[in-house]
Structures are given as structure tokens and as C-alpha cells.
Backbone as a chain_set.jsonl record, in Angstrom:
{"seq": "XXXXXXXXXXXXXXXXXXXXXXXXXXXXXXXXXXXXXXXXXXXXXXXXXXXXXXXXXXXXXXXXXXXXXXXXXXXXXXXXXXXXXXXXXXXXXXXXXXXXXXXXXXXXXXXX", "coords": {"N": [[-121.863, 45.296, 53.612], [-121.737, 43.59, 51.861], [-119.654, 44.267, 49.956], [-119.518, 45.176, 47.457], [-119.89, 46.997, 44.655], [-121.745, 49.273, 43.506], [-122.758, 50.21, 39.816], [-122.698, 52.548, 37.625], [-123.989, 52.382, 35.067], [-126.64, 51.927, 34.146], [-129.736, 50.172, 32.576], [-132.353, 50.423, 31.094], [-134.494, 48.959, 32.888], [-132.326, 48.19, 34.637], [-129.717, 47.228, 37.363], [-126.45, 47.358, 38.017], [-123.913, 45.533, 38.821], [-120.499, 45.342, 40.589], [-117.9, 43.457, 42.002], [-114.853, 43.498, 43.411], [-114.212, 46.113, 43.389], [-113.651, 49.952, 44.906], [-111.522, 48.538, 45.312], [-109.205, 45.976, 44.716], [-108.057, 44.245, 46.453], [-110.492, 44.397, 48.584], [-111.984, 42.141, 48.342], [-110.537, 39.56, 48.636], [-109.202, 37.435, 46.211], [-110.779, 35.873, 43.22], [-112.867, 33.846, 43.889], [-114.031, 34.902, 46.412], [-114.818, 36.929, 45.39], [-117.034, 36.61, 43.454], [-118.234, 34.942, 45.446], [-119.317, 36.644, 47.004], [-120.898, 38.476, 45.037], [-122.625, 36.514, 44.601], [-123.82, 35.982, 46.866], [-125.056, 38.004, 47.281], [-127.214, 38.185, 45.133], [-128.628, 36.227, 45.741], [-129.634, 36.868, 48.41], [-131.372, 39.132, 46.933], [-132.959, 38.26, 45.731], [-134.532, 36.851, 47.946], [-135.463, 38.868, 49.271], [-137.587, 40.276, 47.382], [-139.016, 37.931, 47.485], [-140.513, 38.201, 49.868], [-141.517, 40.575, 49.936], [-143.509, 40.142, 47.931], [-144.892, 38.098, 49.005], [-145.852, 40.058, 51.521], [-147.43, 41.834, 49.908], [-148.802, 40.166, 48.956], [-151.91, 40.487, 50.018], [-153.145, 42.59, 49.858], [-155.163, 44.686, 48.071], [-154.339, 45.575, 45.391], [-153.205, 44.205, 43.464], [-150.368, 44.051, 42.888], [-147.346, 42.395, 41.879], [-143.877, 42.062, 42.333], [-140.342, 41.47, 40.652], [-137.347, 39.775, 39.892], [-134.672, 39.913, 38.113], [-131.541, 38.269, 37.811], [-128.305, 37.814, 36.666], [-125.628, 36.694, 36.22], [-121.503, 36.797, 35.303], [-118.409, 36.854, 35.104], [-115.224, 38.323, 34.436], [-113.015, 40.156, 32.595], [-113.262, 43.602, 32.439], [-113.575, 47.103, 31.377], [-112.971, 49.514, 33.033], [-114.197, 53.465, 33.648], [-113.914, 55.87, 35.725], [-115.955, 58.118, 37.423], [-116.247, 61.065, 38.594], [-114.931, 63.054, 41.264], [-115.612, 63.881, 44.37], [-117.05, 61.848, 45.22], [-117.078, 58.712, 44.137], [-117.485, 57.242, 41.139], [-118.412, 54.469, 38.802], [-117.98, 53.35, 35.605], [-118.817, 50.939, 33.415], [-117.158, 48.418, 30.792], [-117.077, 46.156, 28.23], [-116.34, 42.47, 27.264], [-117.53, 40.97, 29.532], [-119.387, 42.481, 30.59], [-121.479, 42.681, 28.769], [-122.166, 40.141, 28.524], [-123.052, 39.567, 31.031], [-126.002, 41.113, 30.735], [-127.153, 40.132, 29.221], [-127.392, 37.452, 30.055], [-128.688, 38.523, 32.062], [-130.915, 39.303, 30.874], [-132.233, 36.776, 30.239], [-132.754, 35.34, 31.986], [-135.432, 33.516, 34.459], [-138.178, 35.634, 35.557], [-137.297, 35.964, 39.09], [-135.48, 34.005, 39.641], [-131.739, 33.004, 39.671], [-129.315, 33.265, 36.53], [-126.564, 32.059, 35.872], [-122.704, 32.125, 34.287]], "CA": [[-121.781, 43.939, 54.095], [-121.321, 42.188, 50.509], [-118.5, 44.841, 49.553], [-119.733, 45.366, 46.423], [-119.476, 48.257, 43.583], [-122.723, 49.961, 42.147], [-121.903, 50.431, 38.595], [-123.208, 53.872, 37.148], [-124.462, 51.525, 33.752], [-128.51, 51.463, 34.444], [-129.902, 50.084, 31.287], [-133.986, 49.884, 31.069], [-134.696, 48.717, 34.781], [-131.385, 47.059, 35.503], [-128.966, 47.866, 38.709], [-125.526, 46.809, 37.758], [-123.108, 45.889, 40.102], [-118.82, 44.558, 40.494], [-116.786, 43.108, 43.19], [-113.616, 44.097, 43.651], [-113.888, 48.122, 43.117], [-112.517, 50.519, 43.936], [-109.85, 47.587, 46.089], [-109.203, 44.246, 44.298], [-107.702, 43.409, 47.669], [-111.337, 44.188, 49.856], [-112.232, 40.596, 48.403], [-109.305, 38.432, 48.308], [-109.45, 36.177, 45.025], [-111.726, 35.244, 42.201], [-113.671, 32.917, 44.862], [-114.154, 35.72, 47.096], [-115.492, 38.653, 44.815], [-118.066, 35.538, 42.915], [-119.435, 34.492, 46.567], [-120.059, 38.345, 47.376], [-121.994, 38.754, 44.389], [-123.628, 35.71, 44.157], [-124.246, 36.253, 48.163], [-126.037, 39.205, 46.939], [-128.104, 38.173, 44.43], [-129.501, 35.681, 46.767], [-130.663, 38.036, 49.053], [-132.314, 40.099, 46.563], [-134.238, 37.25, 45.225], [-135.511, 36.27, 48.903], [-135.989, 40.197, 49.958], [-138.291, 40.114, 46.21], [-139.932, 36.984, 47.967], [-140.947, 38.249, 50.864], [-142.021, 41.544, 49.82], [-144.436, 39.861, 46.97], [-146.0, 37.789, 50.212], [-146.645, 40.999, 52.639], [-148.3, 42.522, 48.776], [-150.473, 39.48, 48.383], [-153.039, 40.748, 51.029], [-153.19, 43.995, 48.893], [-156.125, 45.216, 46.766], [-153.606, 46.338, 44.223], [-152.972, 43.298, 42.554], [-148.967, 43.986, 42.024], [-146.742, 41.283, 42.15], [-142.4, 42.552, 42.211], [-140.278, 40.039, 40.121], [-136.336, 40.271, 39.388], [-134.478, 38.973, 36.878], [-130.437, 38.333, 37.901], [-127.601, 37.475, 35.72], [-123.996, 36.671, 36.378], [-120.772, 36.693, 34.71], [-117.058, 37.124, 35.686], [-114.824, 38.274, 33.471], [-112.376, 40.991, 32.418], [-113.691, 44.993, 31.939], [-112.89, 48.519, 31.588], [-113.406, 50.36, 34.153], [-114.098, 54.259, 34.166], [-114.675, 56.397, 37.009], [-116.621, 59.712, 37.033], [-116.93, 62.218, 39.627], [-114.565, 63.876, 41.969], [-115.582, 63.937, 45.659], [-117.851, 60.269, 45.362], [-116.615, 57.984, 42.776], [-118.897, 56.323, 40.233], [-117.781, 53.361, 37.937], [-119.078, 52.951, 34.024], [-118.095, 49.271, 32.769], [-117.983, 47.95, 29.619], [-116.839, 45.277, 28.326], [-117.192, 41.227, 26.945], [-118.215, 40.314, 30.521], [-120.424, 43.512, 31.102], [-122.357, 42.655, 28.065], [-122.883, 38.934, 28.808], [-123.917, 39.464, 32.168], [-126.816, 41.944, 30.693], [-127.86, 39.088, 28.096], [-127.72, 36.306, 31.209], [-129.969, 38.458, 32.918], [-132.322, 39.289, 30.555], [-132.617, 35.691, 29.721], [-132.843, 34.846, 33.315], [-136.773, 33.859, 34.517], [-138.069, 36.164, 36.821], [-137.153, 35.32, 40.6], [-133.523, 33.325, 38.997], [-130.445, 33.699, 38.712], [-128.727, 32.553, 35.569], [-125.05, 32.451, 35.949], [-122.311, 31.433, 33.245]], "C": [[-121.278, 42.997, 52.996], [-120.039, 42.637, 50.072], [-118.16, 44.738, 48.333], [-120.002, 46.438, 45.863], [-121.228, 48.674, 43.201], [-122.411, 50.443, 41.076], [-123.506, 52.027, 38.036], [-124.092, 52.998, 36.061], [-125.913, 51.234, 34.569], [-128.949, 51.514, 32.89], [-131.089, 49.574, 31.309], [-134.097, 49.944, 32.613], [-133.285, 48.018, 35.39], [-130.594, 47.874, 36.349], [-127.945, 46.534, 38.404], [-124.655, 46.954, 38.55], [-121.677, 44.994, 39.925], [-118.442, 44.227, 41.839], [-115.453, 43.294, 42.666], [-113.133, 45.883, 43.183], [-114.064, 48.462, 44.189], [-111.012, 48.963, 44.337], [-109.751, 46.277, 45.32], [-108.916, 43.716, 45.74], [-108.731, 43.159, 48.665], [-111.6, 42.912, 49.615], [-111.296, 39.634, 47.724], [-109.467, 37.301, 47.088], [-110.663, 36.566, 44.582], [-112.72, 34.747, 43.032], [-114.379, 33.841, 45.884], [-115.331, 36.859, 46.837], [-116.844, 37.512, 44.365], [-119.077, 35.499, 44.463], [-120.179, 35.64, 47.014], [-121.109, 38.585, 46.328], [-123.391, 37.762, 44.245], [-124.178, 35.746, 45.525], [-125.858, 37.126, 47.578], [-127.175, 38.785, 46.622], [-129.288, 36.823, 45.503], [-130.619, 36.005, 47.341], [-131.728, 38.663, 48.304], [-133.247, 39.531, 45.972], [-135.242, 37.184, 46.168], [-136.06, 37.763, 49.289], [-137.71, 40.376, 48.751], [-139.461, 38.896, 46.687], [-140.978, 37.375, 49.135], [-141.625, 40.067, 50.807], [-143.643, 41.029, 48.876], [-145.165, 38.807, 48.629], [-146.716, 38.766, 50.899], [-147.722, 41.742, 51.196], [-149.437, 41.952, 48.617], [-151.679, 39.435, 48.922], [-153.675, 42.093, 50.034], [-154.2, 44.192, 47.852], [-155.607, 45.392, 45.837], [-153.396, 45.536, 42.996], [-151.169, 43.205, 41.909], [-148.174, 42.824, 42.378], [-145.267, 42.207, 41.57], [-141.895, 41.112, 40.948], [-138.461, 40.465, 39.999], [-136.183, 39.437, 38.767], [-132.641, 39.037, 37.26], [-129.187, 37.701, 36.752], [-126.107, 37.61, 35.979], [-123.087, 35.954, 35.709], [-119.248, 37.413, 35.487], [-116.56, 37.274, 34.58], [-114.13, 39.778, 33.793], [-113.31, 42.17, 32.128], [-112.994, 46.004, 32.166], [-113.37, 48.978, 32.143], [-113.631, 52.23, 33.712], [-114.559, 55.096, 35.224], [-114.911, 57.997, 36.179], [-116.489, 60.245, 38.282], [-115.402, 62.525, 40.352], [-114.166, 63.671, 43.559], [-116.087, 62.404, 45.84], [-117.598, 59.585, 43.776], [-117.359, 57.144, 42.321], [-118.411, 55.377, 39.061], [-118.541, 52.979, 36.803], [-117.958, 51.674, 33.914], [-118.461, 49.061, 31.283], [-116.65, 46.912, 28.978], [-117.11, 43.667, 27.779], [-118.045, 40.74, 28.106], [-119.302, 41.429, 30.876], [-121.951, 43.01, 29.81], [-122.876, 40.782, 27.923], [-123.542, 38.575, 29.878], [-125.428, 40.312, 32.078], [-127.219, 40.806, 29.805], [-127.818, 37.845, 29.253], [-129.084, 36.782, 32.21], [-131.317, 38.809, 32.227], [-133.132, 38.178, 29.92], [-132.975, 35.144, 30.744], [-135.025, 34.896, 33.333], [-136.695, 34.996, 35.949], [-138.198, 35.442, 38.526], [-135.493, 34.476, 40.579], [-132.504, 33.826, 39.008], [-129.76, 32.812, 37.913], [-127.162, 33.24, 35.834], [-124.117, 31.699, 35.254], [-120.33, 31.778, 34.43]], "O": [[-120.622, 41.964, 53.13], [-119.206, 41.781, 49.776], [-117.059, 44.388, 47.909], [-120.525, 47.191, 46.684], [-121.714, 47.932, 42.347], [-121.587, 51.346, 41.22], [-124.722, 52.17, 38.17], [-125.259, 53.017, 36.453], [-126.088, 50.402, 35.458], [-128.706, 52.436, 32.111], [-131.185, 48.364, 31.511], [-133.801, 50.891, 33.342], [-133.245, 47.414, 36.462], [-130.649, 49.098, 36.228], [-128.209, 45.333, 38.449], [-124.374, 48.031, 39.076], [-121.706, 44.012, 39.184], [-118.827, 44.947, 42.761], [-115.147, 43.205, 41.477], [-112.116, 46.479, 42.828], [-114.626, 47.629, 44.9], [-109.985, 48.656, 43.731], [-110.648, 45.497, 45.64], [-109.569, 42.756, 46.148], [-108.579, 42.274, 49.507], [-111.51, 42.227, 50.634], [-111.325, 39.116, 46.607], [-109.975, 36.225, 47.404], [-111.467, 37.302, 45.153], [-113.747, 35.401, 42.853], [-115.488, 33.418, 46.212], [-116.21, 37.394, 47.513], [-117.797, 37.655, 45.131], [-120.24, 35.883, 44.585], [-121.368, 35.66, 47.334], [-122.228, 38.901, 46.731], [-124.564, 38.002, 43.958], [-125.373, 35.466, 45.431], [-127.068, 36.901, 47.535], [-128.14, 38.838, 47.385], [-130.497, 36.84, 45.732], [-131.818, 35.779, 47.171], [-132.851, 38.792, 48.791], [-134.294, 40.098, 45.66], [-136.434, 37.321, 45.893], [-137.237, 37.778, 49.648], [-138.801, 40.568, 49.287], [-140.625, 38.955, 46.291], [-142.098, 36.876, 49.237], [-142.159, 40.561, 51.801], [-144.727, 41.53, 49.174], [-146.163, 39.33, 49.126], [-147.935, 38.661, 51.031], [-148.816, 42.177, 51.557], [-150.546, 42.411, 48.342], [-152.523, 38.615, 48.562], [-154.855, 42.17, 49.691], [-153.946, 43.79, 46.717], [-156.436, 45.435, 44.929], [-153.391, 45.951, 41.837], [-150.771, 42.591, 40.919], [-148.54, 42.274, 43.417], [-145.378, 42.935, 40.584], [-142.595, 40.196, 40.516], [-138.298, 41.685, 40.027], [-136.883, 38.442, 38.583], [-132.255, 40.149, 36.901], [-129.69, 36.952, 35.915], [-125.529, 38.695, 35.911], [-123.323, 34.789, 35.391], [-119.225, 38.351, 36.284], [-117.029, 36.673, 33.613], [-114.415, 40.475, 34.766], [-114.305, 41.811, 31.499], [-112.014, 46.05, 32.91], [-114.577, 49.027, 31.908], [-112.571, 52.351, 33.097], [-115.725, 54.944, 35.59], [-114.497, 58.628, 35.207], [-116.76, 59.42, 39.155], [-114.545, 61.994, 39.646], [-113.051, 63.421, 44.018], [-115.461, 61.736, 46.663], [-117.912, 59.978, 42.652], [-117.912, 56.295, 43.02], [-117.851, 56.085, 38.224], [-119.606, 52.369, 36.909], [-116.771, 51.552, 34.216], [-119.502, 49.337, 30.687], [-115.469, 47.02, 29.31], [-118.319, 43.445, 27.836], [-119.118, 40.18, 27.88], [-120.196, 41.0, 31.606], [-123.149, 43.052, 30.093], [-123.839, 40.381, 27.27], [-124.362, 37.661, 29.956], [-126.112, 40.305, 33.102], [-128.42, 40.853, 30.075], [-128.751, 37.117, 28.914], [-129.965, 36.143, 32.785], [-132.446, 38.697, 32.705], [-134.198, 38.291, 29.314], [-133.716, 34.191, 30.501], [-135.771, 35.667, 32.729], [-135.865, 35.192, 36.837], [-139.021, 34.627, 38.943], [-134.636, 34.482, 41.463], [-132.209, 34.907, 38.498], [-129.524, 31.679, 38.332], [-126.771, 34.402, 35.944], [-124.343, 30.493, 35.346], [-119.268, 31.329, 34.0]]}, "num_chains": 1, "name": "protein.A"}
């Protein structure tokens, strides 16, 4: 639905993700691939919201929390695999969007 990339790069707890892979063309423009991600991260804030409500009935005492972080910018792409294709990034913008989000509070998104 967002038409967005899972990026192979998991670093501690994070889930890294691109717009415009493998197609630059599935999201037309700069403006396009940004609203898809930042679409995203939306969502995964309010899904994070609404999961920590149905918990707070819960003996358990856990509370969820994320932490988001966005950046646009140029990277290198490689792919791995074969039959299902998997995307490592790296990069000035791969490594400022991992320092946006771990500066981010939890439930936020910090975006540069």
C-alpha cells in the first residue's frame, strides 16, 4: 500500500526502510517517495498507540514505544539474493537517518 523497500540493514532493534526500490518510477518524484514514507511512519506510530492502549488492561506491565527518523538523500544501493531481492544501503543519508532516529523521542518522528 505505501510501496516501500525493506532494507536488509537491521541495526540493534531498527527496521530500515527506502522508497523508490527496486522502481524509481512506482513513486513518481521526490514528493511522492517522502509522503510514502512519511505516510508510513505515521501509521506505525498510531498502530504503536493503539496497541500500548489494548496492553494497558494487562497484568504485564509492558508498554511498546518506537523511535522514527527520516532523511532523504543520495545512497548505494546493493542487492543480495537471487530469486527475492534484498537491498543493503549505505550511505551519508543512511547514516543520518539512523542518528535522527535514535535521537528521535519515543512515539516521534524526527525528520531533517
Amino acid at each position: 500500500a505505501f510501496k516501500v523497500q525493506k532494507v536488509r540493514k537491521t541495526v540493534y532493534e531498527s527496521y530500515m526502510l527506502a522508497a523508490g526500490l527496486p522502481d524509481r518510477e512506482m513513486l513518481e518524484g521526490v514528493a511522492e517517495r517522502a509522503r510514502a514514507v512519511a505516510s508510513l511512519a505515521i501509521v506505525m506510530v498510531h498502530a504503536i498507540d493503539i496497541i500500548n492502549s489494548d496492553l494497558k488492561g494487562s497484568t504485564q506491565g509492558i508498554t511498546l514505544g518506537v523511535q522514527i527518523g527520516i532523511h532523504s538523500g543520495d545512497a548505494i544501493a546493493g542487492i543480495i539474493g537471487h530469486k527475492r531481492y534484498q537491498y543493503d544501503l549505505c550511505g551519508d543519508a543512511v547514516n543520518v537517518a539512523a542518528r535522527m532516529c535514535g535521537a528521535s523521542a519515543p512515539g516521534c518522528i524526527n525528520c531533517s
